[in-house]
C-alpha positions as CSV (number, residue, x, y, z in Angstrom):
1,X,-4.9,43.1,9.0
2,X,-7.5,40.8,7.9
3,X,-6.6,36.9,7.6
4,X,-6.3,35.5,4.4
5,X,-5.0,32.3,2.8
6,X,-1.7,31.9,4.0
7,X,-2.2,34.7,6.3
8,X,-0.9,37.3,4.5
9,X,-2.8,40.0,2.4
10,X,-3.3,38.8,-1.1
11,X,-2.1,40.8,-4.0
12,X,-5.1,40.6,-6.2
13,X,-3.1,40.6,-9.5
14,X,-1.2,37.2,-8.8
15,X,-4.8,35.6,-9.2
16,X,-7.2,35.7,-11.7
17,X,-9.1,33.4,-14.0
18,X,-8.3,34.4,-17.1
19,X,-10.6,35.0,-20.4
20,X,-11.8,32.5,-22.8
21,X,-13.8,31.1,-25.3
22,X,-15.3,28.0,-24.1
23,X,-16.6,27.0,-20.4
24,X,-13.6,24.5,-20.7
25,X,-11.1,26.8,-22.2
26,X,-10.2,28.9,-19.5
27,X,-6.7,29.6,-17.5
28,X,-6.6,30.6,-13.8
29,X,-3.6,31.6,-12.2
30,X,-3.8,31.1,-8.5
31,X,-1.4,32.3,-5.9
32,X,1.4,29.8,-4.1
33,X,2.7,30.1,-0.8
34,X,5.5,28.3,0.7
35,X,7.9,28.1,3.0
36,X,10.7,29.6,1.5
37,X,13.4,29.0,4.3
38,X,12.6,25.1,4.1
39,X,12.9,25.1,0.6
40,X,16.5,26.5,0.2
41,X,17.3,24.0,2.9
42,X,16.0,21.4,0.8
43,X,18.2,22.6,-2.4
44,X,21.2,23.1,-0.7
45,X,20.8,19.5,1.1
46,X,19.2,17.3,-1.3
47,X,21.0,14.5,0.1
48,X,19.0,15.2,3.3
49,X,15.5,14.2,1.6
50,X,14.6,11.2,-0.9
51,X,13.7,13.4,-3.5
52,X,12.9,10.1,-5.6
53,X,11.2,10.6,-9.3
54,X,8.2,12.5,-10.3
55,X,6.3,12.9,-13.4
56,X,6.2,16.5,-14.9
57,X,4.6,17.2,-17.9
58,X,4.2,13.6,-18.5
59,X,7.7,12.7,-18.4
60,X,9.7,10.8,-15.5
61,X,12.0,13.1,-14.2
62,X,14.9,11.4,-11.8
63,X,16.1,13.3,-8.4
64,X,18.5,15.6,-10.0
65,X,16.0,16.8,-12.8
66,X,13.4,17.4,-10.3
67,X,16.0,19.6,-7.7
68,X,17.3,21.8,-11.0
69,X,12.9,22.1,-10.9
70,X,13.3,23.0,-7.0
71,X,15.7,25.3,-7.9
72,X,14.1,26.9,-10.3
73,X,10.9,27.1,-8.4
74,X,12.5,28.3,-5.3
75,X,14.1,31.5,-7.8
76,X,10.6,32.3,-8.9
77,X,9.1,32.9,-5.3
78,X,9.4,36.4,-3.7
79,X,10.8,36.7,-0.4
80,X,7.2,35.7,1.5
81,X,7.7,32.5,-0.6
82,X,4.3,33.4,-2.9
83,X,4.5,32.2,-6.6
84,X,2.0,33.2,-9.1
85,X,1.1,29.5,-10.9
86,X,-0.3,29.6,-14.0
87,X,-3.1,26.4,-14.9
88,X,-4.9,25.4,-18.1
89,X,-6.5,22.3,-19.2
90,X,-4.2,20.7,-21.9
91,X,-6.9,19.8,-24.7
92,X,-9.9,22.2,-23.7
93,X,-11.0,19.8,-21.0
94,X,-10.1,17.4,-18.1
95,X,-8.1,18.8,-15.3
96,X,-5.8,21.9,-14.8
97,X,-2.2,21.5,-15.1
98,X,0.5,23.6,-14.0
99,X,1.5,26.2,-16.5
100,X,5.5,26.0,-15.2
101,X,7.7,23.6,-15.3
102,X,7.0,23.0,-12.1
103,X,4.4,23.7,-9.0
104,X,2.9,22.7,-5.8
105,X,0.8,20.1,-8.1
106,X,3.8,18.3,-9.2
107,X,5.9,17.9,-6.3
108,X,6.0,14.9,-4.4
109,X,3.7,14.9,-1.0
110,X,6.1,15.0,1.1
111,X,7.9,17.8,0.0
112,X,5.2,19.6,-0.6
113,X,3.7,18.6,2.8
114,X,7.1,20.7,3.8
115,X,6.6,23.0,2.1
116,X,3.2,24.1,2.5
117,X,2.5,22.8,6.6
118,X,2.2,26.5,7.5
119,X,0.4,27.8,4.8
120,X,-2.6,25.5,3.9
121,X,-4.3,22.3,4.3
122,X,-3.4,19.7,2.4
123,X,-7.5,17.7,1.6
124,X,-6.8,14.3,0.0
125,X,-9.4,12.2,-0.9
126,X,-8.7,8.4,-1.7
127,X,-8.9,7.7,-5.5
128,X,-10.4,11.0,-6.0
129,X,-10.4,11.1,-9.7
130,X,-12.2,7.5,-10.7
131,X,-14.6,8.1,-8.3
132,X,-15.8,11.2,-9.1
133,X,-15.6,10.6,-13.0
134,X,-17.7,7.2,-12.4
135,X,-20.3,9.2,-10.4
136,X,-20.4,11.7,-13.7
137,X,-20.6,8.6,-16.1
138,X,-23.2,7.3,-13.9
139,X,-25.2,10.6,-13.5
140,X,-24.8,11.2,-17.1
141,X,-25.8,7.1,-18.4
142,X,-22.5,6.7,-19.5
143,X,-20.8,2.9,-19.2
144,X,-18.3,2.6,-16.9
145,X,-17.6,-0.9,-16.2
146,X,-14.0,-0.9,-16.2
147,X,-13.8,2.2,-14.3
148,X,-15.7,1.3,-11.7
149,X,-14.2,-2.7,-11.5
150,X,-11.0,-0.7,-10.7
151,X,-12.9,1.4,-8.1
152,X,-14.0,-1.6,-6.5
153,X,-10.4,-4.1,-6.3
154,X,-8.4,-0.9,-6.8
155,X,-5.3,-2.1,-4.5
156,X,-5.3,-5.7,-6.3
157,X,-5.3,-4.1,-9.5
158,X,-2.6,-1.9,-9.1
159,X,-0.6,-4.5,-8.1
160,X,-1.0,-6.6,-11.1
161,X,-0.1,-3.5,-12.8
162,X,2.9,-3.3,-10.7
163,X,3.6,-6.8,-11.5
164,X,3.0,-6.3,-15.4
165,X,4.7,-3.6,-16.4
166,X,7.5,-3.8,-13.6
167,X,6.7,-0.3,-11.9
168,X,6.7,1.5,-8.8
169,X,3.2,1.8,-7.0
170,X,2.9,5.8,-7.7
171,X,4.0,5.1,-11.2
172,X,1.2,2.7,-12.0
173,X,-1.0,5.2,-10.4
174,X,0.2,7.8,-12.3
175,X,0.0,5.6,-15.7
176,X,-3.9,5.2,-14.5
177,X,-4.8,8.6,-13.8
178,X,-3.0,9.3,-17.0
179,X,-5.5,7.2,-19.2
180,X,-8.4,9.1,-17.4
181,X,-6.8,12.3,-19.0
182,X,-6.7,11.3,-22.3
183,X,-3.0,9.4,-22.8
184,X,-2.6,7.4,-25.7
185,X,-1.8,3.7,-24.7
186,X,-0.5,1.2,-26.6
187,X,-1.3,-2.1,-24.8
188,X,0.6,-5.0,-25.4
189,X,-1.1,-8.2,-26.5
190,X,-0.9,-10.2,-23.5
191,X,-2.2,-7.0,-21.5
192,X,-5.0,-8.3,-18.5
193,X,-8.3,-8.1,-19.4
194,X,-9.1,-5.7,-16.7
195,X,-6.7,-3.2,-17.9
196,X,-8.2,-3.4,-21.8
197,X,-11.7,-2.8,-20.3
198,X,-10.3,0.5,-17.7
199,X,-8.8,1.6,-21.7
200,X,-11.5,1.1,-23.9
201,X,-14.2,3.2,-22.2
């Protein structure tokens, strides 16, 4: 048997991009794999794990919304823990979301890093998503100043952000990433300058 991602043979029909219209209209439905055995341990023993909050579909879901998620996501895998996962870009453009309720994208690190230690390797890059859109802006002679003052005194920024609107660290991160994909914000009046400027471009 040949080796494969996740080391076992792929099915070819739980992957496949699908058609469309548009270079940016497209669905692709990738394959899953996780470790099945640690999951049900998880949701019989959420007690065990800090499964915290998460944001799903942009909505913050509290730990018992996000194990009836587990649950659910566990009931969709087949016994080699493989889920067909279903992504699409929510306005024709931007990045891929989950088509589920729920999927490796959207579970928190640690749970995922669970999850998936067997299967695949987990490639973070730091700020990911700034950086690479201000190298496109910058490629492309787009302005970018706010983006790339955030890029610079990221970690003070998201403090004061912390500090503003009295959130967690991953949820101001989230609320950031957010306004790179296109959420409407409604900033207050005594909003910092910096965050106005990140907005408005």
């Amino acid at each position: 048997m040949s080796r494969e991602f996740g080391a076992k043979p792929m099915d070819p029909e739980l992957f496949k991009i699908g058609h469309f219209e548009s270079e940016n209209g497209r669905s692709i439905t990738l394959r899953e794999v996780i470790d099945r055995e640690k999951l049900k341990h998880i949701v019989t023993h959420p007690e065990d794990y800090e499964l915290g909050s998460r944001y799903i579909k942009g909505e913050k879901m509290d730990k018992d919304a996000q194990l009836t998620l587990l649950q659910d996501y566990l009931a969709r895998t087949n016994t080699l823990g493989e889920c067909p996962m279903r992504y699409y870009q929510r306005n024709g453009f931007g990045r891929y979301w989950t088509g589920e309720k729920i999927g490796l994208q959207n579970i928190s690190r640690r749970i995922r890093h669970t999850l998936c230690a067997d299967h695949m390797i987990d490639i973070d890059m730091k700020n990911a998503h700034p950086t690479l859109l201000s190298w496109y802006c910058h490629e492309n002679g787009i302005a970018c100043t706010g983006l790339d003052a955030y890029i610079a005194d990221r970690e003070r920024l998201i403090a004061d952000l912390m500090t503003y609107e009295g959130i967690s660290r991953d949820d101001a991160k989230t609320y950031l990433l957010a306004i790179i994909n296109g959420k409407i914000v409604r900033l207050k009046h005594d909003a910092p300058a910096w965050l106005r400027d990140y907005y408005g471009e």
